[in-house]
PDB file of the backbone (N, CA, C, O) and the ligand in Angstrom, with CONECT records:
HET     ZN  A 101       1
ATOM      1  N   UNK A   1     -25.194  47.046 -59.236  1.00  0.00           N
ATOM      2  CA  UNK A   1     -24.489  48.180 -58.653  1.00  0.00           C
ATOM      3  C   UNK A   1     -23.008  47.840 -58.558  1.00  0.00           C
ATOM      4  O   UNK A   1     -22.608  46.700 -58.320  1.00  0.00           O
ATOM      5  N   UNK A   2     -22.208  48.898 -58.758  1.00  0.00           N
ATOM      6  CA  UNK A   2     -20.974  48.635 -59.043  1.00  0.00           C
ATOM      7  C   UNK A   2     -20.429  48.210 -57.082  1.00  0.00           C
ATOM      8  O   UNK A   2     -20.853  48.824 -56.103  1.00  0.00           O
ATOM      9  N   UNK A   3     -19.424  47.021 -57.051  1.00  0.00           N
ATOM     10  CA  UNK A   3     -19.163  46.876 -55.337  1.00  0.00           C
ATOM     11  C   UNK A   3     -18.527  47.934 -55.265  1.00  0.00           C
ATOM     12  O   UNK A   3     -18.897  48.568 -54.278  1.00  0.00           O
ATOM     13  N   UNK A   4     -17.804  48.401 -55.788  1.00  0.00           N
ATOM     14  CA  UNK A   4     -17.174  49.601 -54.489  1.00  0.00           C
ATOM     15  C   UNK A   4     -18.541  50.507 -53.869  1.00  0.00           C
ATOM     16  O   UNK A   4     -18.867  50.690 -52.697  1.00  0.00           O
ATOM     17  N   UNK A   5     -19.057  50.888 -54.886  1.00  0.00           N
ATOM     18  CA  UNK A   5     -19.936  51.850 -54.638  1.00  0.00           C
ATOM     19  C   UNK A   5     -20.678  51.353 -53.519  1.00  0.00           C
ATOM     20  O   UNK A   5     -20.578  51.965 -52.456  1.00  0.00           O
ATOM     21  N   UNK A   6     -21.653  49.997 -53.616  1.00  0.00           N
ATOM     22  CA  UNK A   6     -21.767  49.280 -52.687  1.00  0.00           C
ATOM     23  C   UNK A   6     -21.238  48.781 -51.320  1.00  0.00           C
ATOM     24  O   UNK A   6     -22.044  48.318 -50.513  1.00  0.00           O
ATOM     25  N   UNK A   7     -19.658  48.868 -50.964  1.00  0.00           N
ATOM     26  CA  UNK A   7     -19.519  48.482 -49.880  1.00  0.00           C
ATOM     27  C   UNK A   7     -18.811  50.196 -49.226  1.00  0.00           C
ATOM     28  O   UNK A   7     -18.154  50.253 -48.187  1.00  0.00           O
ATOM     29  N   UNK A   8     -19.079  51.220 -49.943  1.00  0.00           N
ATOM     30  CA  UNK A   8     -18.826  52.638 -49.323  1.00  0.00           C
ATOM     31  C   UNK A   8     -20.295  52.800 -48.978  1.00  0.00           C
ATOM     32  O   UNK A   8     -20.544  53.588 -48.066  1.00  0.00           O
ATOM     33  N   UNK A   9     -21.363  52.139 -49.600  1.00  0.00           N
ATOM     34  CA  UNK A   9     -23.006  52.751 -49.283  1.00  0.00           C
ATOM     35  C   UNK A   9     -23.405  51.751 -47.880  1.00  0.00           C
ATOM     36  O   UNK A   9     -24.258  51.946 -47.015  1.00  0.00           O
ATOM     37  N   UNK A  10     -22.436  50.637 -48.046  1.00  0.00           N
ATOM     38  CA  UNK A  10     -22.951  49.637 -46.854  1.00  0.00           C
ATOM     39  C   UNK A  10     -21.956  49.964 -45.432  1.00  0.00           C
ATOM     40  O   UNK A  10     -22.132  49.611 -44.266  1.00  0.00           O
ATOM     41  N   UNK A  11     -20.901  50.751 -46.033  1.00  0.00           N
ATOM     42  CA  UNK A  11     -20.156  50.971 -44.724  1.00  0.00           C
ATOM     43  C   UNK A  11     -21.123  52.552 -44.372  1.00  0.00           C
ATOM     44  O   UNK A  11     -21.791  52.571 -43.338  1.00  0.00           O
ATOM     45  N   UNK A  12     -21.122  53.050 -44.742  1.00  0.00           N
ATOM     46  CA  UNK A  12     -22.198  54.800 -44.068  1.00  0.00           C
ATOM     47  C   UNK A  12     -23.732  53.987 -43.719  1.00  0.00           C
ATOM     48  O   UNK A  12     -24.135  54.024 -42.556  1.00  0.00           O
ATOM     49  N   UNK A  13     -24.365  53.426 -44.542  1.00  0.00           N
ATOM     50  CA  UNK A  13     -25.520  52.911 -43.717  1.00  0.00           C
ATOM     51  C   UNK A  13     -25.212  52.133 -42.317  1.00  0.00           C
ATOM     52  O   UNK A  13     -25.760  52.572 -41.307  1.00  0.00           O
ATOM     53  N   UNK A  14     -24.482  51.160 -42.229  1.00  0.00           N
ATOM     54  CA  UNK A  14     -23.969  50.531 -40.907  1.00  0.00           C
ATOM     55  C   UNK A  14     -23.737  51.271 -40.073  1.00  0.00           C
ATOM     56  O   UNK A  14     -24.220  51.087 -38.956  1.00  0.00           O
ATOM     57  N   UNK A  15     -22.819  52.489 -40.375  1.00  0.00           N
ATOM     58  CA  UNK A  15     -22.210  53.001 -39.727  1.00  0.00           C
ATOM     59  C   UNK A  15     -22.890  53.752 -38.468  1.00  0.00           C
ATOM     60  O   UNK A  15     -22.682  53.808 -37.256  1.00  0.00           O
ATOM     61  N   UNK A  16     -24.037  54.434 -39.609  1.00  0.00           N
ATOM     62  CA  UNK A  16     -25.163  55.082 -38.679  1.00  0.00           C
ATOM     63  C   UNK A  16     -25.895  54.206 -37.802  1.00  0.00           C
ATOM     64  O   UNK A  16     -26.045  54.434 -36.602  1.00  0.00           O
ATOM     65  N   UNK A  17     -26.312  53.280 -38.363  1.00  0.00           N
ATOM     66  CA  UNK A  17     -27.021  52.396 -37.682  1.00  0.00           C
ATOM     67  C   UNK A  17     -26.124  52.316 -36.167  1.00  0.00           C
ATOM     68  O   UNK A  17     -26.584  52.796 -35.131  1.00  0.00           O
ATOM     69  N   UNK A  18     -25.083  51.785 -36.221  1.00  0.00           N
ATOM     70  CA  UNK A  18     -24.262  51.891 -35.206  1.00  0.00           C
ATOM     71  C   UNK A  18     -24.263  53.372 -34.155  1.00  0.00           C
ATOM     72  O   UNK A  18     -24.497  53.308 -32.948  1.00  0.00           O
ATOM     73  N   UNK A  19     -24.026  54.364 -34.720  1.00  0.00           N
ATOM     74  CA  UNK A  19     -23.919  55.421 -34.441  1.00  0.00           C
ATOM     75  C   UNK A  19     -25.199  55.295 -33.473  1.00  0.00           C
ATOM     76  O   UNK A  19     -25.081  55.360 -32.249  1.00  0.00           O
ATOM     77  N   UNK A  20     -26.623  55.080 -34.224  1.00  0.00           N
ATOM     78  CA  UNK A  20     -27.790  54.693 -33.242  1.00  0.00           C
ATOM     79  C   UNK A  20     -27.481  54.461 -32.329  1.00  0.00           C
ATOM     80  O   UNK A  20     -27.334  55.289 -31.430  1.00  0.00           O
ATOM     81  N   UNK A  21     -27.220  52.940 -32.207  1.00  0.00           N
ATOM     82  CA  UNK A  21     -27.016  52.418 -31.029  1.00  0.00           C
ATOM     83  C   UNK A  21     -26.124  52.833 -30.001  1.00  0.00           C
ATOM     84  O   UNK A  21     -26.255  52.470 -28.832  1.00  0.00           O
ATOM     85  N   UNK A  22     -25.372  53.459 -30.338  1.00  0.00           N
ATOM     86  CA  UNK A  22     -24.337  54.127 -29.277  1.00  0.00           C
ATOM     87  C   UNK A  22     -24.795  55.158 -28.588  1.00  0.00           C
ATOM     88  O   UNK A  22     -24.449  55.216 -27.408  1.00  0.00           O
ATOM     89  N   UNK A  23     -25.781  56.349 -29.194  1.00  0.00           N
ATOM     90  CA  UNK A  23     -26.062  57.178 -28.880  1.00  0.00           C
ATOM     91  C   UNK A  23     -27.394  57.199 -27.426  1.00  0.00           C
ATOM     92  O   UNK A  23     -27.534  57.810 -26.366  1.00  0.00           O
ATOM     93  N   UNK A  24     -28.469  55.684 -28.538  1.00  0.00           N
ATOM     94  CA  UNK A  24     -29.227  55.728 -27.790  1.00  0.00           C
ATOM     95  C   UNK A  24     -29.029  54.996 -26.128  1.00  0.00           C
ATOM     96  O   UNK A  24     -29.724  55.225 -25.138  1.00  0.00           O
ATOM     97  N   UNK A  25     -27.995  54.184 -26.235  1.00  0.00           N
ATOM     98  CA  UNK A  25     -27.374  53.469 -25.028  1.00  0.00           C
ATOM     99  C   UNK A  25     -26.504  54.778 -24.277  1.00  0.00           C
ATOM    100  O   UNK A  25     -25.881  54.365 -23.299  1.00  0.00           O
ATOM    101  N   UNK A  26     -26.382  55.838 -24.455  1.00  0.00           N
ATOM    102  CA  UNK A  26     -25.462  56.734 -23.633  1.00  0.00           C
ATOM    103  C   UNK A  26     -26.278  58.095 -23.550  1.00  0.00           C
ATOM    104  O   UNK A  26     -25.606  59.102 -23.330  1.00  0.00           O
ATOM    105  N   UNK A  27     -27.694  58.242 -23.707  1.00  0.00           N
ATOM    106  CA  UNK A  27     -28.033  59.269 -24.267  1.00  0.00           C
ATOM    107  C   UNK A  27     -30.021  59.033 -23.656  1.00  0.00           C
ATOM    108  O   UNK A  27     -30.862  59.907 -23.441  1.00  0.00           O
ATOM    109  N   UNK A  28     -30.089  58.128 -23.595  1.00  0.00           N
ATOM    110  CA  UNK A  28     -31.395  57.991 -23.672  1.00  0.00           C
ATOM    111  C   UNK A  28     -32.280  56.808 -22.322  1.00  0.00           C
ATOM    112  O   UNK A  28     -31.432  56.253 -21.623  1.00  0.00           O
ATOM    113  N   UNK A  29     -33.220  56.564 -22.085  1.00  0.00           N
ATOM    114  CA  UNK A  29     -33.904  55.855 -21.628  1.00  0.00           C
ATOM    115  C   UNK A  29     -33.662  54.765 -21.442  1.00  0.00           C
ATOM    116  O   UNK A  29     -32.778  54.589 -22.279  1.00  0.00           O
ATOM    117  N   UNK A  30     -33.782  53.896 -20.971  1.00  0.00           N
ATOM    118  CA  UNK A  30     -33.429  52.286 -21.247  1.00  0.00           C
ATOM    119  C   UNK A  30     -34.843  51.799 -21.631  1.00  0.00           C
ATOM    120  O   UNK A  30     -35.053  50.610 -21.393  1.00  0.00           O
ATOM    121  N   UNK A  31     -35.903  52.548 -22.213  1.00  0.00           N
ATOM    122  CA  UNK A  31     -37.013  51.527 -22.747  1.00  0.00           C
ATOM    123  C   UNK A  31     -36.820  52.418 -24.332  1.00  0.00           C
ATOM    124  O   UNK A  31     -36.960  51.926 -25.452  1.00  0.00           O
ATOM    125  N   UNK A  32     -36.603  53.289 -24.126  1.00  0.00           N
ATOM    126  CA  UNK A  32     -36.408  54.226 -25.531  1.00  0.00           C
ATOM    127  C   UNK A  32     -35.148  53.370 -26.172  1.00  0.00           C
ATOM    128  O   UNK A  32     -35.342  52.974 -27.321  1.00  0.00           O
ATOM    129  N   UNK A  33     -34.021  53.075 -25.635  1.00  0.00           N
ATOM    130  CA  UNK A  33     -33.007  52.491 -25.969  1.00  0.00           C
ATOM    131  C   UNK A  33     -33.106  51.317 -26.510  1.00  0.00           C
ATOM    132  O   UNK A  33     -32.308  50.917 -27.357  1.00  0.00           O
ATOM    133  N   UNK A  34     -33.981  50.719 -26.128  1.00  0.00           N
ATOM    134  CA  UNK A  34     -34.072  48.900 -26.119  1.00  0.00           C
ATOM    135  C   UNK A  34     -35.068  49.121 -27.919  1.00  0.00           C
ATOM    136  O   UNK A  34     -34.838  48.535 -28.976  1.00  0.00           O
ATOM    137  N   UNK A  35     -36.103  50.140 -27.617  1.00  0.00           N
ATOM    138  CA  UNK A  35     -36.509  49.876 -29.106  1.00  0.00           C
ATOM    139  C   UNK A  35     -35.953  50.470 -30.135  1.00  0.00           C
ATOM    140  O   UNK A  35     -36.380  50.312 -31.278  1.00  0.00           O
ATOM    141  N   UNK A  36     -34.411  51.611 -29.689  1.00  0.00           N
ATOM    142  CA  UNK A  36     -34.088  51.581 -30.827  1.00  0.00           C
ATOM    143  C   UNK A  36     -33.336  51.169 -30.946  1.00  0.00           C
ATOM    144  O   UNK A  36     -32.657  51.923 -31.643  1.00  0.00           O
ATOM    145  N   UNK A  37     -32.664  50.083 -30.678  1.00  0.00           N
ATOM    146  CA  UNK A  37     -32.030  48.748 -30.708  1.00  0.00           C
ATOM    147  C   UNK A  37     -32.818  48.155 -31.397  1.00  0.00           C
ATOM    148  O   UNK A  37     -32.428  47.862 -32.527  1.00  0.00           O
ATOM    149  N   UNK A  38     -33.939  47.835 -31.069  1.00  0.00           N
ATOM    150  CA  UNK A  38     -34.809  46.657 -31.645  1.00  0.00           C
ATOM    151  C   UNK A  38     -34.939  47.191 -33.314  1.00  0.00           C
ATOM    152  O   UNK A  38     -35.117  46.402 -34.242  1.00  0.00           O
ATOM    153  N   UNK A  39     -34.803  48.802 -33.493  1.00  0.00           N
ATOM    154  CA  UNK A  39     -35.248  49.208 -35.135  1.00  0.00           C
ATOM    155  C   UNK A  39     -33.887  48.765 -35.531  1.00  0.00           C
ATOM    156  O   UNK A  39     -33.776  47.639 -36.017  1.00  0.00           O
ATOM    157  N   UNK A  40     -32.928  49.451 -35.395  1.00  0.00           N
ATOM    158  CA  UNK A  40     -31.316  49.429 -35.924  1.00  0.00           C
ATOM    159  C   UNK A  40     -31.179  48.166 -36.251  1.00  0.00           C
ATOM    160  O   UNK A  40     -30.399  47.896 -37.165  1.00  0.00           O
ATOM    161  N   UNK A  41     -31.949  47.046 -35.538  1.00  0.00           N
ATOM    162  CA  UNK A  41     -31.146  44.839 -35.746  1.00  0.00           C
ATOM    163  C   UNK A  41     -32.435  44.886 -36.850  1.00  0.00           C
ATOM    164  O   UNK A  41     -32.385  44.168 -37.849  1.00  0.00           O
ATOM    165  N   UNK A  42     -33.366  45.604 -36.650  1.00  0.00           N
ATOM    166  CA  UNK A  42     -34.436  45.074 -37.975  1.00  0.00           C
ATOM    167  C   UNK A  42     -33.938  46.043 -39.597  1.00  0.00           C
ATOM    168  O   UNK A  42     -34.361  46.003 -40.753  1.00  0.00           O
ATOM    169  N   UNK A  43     -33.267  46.541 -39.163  1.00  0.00           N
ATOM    170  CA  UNK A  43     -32.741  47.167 -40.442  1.00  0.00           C
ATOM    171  C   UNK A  43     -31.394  46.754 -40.955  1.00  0.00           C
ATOM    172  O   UNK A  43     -31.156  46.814 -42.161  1.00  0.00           O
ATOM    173  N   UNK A  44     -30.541  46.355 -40.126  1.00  0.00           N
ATOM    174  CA  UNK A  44     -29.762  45.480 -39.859  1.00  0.00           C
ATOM    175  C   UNK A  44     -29.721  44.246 -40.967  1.00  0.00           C
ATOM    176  O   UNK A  44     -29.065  44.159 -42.004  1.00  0.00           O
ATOM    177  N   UNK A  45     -30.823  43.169 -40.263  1.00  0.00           N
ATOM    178  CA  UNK A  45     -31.519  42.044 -40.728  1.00  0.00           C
ATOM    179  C   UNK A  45     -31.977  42.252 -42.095  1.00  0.00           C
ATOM    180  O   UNK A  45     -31.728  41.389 -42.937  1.00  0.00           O
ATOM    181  N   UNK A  46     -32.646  43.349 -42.415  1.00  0.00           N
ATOM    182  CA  UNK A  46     -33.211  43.480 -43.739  1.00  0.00           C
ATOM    183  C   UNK A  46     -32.117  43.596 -44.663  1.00  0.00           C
ATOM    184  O   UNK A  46     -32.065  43.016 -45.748  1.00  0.00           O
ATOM    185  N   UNK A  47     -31.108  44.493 -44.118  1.00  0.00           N
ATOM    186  CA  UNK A  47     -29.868  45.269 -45.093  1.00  0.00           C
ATOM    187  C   UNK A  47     -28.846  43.223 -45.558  1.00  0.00           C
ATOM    188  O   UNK A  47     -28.399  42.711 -46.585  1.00  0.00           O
ATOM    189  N   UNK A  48     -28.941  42.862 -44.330  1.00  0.00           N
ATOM    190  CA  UNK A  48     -28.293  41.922 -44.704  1.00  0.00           C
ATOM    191  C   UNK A  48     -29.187  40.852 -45.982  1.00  0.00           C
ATOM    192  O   UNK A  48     -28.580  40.337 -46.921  1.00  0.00           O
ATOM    193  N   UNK A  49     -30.486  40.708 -45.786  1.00  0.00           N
ATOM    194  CA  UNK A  49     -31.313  40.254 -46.668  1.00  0.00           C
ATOM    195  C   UNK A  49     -31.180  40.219 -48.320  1.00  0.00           C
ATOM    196  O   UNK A  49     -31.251  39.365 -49.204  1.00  0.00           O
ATOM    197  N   UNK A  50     -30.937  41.700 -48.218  1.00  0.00           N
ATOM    198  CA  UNK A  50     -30.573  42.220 -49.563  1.00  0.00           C
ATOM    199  C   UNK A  50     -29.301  42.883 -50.045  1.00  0.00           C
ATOM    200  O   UNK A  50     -29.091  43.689 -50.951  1.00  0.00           O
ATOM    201  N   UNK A  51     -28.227  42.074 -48.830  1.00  0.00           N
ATOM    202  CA  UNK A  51     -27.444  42.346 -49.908  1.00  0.00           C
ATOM    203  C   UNK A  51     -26.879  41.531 -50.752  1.00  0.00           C
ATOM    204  O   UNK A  51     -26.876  40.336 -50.453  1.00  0.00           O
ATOM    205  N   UNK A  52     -26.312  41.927 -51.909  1.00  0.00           N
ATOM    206  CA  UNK A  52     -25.751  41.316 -53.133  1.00  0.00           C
ATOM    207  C   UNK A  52     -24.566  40.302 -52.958  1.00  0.00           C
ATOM    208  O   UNK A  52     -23.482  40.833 -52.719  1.00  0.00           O
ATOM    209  N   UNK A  53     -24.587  38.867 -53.041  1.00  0.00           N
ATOM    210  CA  UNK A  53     -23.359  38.329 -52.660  1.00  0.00           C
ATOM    211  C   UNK A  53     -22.505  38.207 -54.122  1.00  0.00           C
ATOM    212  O   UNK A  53     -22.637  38.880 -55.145  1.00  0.00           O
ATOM    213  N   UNK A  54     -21.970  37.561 -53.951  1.00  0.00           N
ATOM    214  CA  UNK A  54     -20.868  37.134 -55.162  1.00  0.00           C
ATOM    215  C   UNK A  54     -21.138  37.081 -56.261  1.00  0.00           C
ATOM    216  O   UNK A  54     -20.786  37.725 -57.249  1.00  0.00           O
ATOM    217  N   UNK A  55     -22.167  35.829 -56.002  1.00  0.00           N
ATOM    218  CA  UNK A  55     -22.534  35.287 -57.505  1.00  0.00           C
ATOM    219  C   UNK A  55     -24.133  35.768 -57.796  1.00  0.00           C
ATOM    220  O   UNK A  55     -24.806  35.735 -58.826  1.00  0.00           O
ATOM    221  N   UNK A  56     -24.469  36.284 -56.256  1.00  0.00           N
ATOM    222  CA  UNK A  56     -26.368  36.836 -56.628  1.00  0.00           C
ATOM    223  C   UNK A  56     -26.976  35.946 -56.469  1.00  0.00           C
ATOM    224  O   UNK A  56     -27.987  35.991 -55.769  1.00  0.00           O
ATOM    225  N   UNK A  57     -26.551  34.815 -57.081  1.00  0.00           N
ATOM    226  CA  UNK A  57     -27.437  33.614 -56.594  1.00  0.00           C
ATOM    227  C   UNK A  57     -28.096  32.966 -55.505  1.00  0.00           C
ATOM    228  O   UNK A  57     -28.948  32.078 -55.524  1.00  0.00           O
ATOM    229  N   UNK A  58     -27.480  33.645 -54.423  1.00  0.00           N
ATOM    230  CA  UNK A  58     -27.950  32.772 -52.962  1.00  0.00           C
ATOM    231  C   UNK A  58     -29.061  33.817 -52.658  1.00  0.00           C
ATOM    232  O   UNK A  58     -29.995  33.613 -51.883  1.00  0.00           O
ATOM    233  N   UNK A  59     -28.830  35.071 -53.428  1.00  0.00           N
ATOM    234  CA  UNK A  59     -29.928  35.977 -51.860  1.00  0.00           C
ATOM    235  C   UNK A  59     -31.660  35.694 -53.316  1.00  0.00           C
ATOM    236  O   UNK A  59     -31.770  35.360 -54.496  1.00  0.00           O
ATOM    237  N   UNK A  60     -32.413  36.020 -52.403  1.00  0.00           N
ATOM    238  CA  UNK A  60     -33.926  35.605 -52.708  1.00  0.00           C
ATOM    239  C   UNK A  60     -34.426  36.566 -53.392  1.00  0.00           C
ATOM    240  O   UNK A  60     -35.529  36.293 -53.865  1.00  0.00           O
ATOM    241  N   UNK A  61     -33.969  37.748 -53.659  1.00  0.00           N
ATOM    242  CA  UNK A  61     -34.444  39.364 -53.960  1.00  0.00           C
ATOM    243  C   UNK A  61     -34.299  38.923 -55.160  1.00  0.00           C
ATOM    244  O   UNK A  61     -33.349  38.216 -55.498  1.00  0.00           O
ATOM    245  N   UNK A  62     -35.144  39.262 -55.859  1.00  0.00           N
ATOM    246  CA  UNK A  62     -35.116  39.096 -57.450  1.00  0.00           C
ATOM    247  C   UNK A  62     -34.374  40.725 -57.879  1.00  0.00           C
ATOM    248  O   UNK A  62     -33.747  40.941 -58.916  1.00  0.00           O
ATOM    249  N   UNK A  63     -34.610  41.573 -56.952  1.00  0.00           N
ATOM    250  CA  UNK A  63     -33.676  42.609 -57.552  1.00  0.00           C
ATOM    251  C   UNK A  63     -32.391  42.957 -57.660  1.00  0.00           C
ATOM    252  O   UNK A  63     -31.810  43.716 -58.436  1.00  0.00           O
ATOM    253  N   UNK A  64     -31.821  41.903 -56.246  1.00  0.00           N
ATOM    254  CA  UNK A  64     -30.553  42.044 -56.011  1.00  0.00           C
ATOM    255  C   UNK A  64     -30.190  41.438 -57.137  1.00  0.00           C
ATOM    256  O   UNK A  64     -29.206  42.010 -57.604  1.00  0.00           O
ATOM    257  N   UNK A  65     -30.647  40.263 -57.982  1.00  0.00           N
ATOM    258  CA  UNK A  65     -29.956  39.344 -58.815  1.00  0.00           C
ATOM    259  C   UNK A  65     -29.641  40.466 -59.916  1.00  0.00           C
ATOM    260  O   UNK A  65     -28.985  40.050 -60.871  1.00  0.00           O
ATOM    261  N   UNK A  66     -29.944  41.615 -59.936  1.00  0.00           N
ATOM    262  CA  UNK A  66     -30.056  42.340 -61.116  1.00  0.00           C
ATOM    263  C   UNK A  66     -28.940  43.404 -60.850  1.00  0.00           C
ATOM    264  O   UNK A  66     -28.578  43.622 -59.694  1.00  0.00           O
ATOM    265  N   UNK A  67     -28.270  44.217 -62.153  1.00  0.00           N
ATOM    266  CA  UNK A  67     -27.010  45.034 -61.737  1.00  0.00           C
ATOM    267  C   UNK A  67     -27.791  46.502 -61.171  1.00  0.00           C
ATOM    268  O   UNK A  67     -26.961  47.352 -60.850  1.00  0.00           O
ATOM    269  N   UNK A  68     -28.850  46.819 -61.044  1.00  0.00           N
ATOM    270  CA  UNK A  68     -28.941  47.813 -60.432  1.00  0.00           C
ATOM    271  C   UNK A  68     -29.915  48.090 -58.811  1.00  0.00           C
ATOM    272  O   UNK A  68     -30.932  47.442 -58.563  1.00  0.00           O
ATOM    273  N   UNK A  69     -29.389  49.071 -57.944  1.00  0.00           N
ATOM    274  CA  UNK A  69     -30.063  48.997 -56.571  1.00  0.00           C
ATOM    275  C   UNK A  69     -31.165  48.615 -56.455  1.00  0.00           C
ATOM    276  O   UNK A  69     -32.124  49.001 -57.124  1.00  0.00           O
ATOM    277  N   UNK A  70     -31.177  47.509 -55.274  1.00  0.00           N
ATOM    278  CA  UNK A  70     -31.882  46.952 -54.887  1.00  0.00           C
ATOM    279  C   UNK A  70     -32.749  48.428 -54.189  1.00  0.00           C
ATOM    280  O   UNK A  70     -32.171  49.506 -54.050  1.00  0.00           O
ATOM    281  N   UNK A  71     -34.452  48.157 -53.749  1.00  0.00           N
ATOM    282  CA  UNK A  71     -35.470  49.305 -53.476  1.00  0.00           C
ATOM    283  C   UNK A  71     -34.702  49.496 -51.952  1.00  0.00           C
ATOM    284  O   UNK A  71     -34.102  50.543 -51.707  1.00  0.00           O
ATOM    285  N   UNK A  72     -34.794  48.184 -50.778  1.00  0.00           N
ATOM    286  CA  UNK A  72     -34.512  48.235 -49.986  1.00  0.00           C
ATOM    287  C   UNK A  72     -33.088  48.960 -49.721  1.00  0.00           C
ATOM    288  O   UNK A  72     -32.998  49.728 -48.763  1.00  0.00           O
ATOM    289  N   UNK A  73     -32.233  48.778 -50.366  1.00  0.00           N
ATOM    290  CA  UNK A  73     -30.802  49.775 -50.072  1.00  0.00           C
ATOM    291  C   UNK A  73     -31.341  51.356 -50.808  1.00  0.00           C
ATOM    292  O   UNK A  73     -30.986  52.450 -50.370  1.00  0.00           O
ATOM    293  N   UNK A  74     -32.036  51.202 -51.711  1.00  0.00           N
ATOM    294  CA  UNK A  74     -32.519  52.848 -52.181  1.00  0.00           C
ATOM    295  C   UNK A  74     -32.980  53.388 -51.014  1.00  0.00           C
ATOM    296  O   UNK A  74     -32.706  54.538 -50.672  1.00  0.00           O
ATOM    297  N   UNK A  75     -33.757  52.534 -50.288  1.00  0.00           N
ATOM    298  CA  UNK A  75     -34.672  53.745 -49.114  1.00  0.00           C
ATOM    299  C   UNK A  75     -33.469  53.868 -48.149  1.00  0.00           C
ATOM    300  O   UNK A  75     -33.442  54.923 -47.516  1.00  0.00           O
ATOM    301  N   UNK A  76     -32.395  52.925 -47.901  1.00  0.00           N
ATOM    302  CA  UNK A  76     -31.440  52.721 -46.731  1.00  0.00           C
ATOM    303  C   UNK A  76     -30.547  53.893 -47.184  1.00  0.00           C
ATOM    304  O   UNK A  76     -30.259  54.677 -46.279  1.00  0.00           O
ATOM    305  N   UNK A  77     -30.170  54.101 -48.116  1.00  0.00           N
ATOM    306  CA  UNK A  77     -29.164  55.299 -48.824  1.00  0.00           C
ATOM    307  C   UNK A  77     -30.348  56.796 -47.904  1.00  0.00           C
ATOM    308  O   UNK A  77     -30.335  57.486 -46.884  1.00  0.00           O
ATOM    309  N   UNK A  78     -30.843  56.665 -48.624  1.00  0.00           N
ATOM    310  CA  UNK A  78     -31.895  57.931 -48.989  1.00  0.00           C
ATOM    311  C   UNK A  78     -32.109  58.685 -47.334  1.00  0.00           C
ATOM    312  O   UNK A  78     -32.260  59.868 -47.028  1.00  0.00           O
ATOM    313  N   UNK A  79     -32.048  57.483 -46.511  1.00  0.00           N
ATOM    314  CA  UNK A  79     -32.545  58.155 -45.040  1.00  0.00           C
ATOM    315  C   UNK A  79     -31.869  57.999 -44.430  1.00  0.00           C
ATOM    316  O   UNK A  79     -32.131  58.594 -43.385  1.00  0.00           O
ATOM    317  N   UNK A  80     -30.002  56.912 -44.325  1.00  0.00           N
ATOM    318  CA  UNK A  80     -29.273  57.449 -43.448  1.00  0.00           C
ATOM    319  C   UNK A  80     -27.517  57.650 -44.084  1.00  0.00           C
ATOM    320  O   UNK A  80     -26.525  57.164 -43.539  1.00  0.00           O
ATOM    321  N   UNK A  81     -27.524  58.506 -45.376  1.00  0.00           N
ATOM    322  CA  UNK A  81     -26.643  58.518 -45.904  1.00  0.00           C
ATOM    323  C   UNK A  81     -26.652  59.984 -46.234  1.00  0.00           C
ATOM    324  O   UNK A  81     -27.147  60.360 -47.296  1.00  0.00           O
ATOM    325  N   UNK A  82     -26.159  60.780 -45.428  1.00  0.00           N
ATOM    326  CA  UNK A  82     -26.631  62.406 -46.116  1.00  0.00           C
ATOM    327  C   UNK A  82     -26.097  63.070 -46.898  1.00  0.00           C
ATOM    328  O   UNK A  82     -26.588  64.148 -47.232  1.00  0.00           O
TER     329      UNK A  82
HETATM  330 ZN    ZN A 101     -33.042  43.227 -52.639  1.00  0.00          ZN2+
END
């Protein structure tokens, strides 16, 4: 995947993710809050998993090593990038 494209798809996925957390901390429950905290750091964690570094070489994803989207950023686009 071309990086720009990549770090405009990783700044709107974050972004929301963030957006989460803000909302649900000012907006919601404090047990409702805490787990969606707990989803946002596991998506978080995953997004960081797969993403593409420099050389490709360090991350474990056999897809990232490859020039086109990784599955895990396909579903991350798809559901919080509108
Ligand atoms: Zn991957």
């Amino acid at each position: 995947m071309d990086e720009i494209l990549f770090r405009a798809l990783d700044e709107r996925v974050r972004g929301h993710l963030d957006e989460v957390d803000r909302l649900a901390a000012t907006t919601h429950p404090a047990r409702t809050a805490v787990e969606l905290h707990r989803l946002t750091t596991a998506w978080r964690t995953l997004l960081d998993l797969h993403t593409p570094t420099a050389t490709r070489r360090t991350n474990r994803c056999p897809v990232c090593r490859t020039p086109g989207m990784c599955p895990v950023w396909k579903v991350a686009t798809a559901i919080f990038v509108p």
